[in-house]
N, C-alpha and C positions, 0 to 999 in steps of 0.2 A: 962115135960122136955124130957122123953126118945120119945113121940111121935115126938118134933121138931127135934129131929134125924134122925129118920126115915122118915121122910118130906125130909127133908134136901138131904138125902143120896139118894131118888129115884128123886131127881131133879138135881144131879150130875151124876147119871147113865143115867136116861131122855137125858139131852146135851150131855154127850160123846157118846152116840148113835147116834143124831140128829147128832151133829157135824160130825162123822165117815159115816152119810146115806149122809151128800153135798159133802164130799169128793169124796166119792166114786159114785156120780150121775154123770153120762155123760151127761143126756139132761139138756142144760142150761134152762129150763123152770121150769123142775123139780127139778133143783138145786136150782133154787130161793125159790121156794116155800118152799122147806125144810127148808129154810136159813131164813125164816119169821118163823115155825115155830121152828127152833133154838134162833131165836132172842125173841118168846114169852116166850118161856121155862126159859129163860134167867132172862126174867122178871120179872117173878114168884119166877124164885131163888130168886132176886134181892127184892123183896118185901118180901119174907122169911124171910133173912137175916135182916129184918125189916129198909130197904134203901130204902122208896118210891121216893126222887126225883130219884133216878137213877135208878129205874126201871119201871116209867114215859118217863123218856127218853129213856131209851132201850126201851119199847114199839112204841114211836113215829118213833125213826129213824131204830132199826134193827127188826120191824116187819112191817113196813107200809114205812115208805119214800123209805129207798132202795131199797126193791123187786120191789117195784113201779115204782121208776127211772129205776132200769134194765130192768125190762120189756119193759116198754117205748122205750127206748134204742134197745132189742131187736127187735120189732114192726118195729122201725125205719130201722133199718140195713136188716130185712127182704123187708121192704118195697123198698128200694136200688137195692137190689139185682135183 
């Protein structure tokens, strides 16, 4: 029991780092990528917390669909320019 705590607690400090490192990134390339690994971290909690569908989903969409679309997106708009 006291080790699911200490899981727990270094994957809350884990995100609020992650989270505070896309904040504070100015290159939107590097803000993505953080932002996938925030959204894996997430996941992990989220499987933790013993919620596999919703940490199935959080893996599909905030570690893989969106970074993916921004980038894309990105690519695009550079392409533009």
């Amino acid at each position: 029991m006291r080790l699911f705590k200490v899981v727990q607690l270094v994957l809350l400090v884990s995100i609020a780092l992650a989270g505070t490192a896309v904040v504070l990134t100015r290159n939107p390339k590097r803000q993505i990528f953080i932002a996938g690994i925030f959204g894996l971290l997430e996941a992990i909690l989220f499987y933790a917390l013993h919620s596999p569908d919703v940490a199935l989903s959080e893996l599909a969409v905030g570690s893989i669909a969106v970074p993916a679309l921004v980038l894309a997106t990105l690519a695009k708009l550079e392409k533009m320019q």
